[in-house]
Backbone as CSV, one residue per row, in Angstrom:
resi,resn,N_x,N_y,N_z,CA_x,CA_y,CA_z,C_x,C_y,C_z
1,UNK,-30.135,10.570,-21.234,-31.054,10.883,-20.160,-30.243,11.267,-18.915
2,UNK,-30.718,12.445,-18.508,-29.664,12.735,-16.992,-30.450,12.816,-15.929
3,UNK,-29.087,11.585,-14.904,-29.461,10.725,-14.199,-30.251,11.754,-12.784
4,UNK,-31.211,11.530,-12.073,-31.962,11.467,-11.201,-31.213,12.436,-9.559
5,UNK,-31.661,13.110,-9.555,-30.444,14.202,-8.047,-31.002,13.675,-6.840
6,UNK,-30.009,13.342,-6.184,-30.393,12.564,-4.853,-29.276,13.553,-4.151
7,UNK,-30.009,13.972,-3.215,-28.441,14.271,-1.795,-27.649,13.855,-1.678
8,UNK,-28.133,12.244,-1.229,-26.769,11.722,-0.817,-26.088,11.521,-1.680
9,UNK,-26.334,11.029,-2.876,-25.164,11.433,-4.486,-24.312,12.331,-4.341
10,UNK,-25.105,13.571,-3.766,-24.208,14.964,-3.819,-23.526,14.678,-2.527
11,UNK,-24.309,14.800,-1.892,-22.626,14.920,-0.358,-21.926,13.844,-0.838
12,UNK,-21.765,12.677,-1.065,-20.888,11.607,-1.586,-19.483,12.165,-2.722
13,UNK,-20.508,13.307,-3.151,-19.601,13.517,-4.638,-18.974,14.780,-4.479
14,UNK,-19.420,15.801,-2.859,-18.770,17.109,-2.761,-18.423,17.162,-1.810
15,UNK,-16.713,17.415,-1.587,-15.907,17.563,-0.342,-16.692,18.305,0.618
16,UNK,-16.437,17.969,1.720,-17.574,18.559,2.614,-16.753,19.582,3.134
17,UNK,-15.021,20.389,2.792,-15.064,21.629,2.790,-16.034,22.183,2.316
18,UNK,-16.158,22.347,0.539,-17.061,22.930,0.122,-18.968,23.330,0.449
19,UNK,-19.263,21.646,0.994,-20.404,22.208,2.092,-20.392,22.871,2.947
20,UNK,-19.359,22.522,3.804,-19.307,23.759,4.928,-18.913,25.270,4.417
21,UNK,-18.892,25.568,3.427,-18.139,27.086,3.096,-19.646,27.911,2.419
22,UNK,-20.886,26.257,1.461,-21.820,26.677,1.353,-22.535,26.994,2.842
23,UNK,-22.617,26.304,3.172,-23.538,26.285,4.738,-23.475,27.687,5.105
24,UNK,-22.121,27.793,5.316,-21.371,29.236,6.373,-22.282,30.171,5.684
25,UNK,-21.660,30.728,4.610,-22.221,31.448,3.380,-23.739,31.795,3.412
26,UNK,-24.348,30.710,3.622,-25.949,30.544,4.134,-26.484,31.272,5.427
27,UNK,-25.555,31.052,6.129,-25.238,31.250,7.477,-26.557,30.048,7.996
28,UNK,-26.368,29.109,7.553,-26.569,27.720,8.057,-26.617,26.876,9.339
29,UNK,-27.262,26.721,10.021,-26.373,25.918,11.225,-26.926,24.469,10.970
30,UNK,-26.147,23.572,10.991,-26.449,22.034,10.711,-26.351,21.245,11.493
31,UNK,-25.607,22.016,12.717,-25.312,21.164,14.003,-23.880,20.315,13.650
32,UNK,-23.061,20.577,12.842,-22.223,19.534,12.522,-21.116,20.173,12.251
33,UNK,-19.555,19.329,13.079,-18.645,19.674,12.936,-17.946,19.345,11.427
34,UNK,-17.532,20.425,10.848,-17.123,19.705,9.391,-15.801,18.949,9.784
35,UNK,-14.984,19.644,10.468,-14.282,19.244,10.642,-13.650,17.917,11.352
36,UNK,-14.360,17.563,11.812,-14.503,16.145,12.786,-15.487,14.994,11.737
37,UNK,-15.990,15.586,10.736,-17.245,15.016,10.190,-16.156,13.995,9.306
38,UNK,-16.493,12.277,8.715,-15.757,12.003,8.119,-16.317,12.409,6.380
39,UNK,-14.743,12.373,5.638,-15.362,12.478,4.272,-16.571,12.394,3.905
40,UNK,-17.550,13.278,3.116,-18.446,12.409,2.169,-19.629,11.500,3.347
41,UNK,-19.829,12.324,4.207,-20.707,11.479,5.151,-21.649,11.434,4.984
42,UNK,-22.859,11.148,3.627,-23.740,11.467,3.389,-24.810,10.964,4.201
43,UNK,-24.795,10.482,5.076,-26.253,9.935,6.041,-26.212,10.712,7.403
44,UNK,-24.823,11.762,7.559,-24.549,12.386,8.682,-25.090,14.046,7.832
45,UNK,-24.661,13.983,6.931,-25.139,15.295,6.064,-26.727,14.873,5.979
46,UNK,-27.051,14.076,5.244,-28.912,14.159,5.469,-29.500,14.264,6.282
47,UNK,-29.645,13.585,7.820,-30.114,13.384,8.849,-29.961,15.448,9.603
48,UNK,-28.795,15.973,9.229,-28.504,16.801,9.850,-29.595,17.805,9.016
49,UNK,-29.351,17.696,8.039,-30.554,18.683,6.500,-31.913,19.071,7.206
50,UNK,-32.094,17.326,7.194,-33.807,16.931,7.460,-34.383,17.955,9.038
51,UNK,-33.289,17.922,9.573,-33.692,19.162,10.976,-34.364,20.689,10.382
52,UNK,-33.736,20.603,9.057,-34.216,22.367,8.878,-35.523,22.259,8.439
53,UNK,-36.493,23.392,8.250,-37.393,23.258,8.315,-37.520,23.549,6.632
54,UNK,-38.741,22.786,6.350,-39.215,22.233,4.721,-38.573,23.087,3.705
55,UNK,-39.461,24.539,3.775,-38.670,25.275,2.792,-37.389,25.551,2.838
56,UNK,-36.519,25.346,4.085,-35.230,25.797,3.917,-34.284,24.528,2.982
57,UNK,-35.041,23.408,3.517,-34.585,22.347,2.617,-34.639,22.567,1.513
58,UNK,-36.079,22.512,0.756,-36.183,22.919,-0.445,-35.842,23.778,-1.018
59,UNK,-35.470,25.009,-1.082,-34.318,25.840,-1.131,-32.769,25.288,-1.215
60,UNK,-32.099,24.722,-0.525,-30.719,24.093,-0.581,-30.777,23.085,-1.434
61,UNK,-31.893,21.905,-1.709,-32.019,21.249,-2.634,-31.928,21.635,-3.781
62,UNK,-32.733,22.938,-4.611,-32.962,23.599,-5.067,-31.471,24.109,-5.772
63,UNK,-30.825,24.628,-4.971,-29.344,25.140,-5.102,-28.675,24.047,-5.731
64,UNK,-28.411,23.308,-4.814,-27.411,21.696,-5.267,-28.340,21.269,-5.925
65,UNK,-29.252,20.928,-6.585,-29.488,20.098,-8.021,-28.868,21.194,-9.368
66,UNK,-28.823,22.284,-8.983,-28.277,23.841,-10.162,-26.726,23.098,-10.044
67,UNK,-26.287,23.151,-9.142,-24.678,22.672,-9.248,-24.361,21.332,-9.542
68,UNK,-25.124,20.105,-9.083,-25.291,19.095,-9.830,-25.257,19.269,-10.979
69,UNK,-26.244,19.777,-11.305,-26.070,20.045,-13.123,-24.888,20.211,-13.906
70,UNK,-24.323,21.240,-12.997,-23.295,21.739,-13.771,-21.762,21.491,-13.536
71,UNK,-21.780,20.088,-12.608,-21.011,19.452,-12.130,-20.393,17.783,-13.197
72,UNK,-20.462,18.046,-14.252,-19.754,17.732,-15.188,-18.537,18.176,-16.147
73,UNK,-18.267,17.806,-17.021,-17.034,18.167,-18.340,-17.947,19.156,-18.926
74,UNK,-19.177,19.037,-19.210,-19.582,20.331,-19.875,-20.475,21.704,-19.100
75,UNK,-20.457,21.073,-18.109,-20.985,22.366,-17.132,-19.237,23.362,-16.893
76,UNK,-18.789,22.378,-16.519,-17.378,23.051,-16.071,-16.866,24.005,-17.159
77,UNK,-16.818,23.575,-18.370,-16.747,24.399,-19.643,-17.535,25.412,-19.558
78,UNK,-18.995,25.061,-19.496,-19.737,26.782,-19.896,-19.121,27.771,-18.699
79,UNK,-18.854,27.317,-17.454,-18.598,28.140,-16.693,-17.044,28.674,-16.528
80,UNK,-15.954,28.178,-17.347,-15.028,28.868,-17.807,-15.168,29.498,-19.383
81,UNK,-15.537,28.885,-20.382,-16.347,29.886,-21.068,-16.723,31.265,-20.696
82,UNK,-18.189,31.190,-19.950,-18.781,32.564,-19.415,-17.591,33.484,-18.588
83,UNK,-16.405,32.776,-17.666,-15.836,33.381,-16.905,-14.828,34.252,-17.662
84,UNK,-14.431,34.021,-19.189,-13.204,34.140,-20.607,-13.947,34.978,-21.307
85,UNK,-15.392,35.278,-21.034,-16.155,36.242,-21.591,-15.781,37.006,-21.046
86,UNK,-16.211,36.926,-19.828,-16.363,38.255,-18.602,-14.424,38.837,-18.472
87,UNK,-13.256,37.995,-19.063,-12.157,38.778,-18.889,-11.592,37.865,-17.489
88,UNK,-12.240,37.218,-16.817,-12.085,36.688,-15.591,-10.983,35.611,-15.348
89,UNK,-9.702,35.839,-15.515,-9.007,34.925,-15.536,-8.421,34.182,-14.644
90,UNK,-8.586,34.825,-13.469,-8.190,34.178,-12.018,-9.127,33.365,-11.417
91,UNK,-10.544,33.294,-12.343,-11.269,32.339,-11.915,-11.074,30.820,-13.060
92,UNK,-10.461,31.407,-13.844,-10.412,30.219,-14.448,-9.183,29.418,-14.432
93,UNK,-7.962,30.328,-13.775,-6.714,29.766,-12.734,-7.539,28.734,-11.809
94,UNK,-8.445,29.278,-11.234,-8.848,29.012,-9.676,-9.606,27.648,-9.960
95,UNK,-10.243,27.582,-10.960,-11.306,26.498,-11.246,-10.317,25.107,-11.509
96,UNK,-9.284,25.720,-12.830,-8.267,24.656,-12.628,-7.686,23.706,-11.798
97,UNK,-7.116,24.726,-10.522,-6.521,23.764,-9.467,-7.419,23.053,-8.720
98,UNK,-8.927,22.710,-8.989,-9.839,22.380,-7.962,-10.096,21.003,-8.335
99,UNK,-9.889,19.729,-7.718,-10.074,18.436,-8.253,-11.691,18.277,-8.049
100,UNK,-12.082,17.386,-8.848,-13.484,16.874,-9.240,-14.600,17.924,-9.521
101,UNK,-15.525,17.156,-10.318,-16.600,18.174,-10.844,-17.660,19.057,-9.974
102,UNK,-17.782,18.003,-9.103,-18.795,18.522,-7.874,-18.211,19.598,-7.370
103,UNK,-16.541,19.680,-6.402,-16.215,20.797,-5.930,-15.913,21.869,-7.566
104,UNK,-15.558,21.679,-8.172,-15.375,23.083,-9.135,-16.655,23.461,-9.019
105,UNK,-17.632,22.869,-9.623,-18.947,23.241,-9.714,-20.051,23.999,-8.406
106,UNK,-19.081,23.803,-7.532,-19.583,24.447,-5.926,-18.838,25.973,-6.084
């Protein structure tokens, strides 16, 4: 049975470079310095979320439960798999050097 997607699970479990690079990407504003922010601040990451308005939440939720998913040993596989299809080998260099499942999976 796979376990239940909570936010704060996820900010807990994804370097908050990688949030901030999603955010940017979004072109996001969260009000929050990543850089000053400590590790994994997940009650400084929620509180900051809960400002956007419903659907934008639901939308980013939306996103990160897809990468949750695939933020395991076998998500990480299909997605070097698919990348060994596609010929893509610098992504699967790239995926390598990336510690934990959450950030590869971002």
């Amino acid at each position: 049975m796979a376990a239940q997607y909570s936010n704060r699970h996820f900010f807990r479990k994804t370097p908050n470079h990688y949030l901030a690079q999603f955010f940017a990407a979004k072109a996001i504003q969260l009000g929050l310095d990543f850089n000053s922010l400590k590790e994994n601040d997940a009650e400084a990451l929620q509180t900051a979320l809960n400002k956007l308005p419903a659907k934008q939440i639901t939308d980013i939720e939306a996103e990160f439960q897809g990468v949750n998913a695939l933020a395991c040993e076998g998500g990480i596989m299909a997605l070097v798999d698919e990348a060994g299809f596609h010929g893509d080998d610098a992504f699967v260099e790239e995926i390598a050097a990336i510690e934990g499942f959450h950030a590869k999976a971002m």
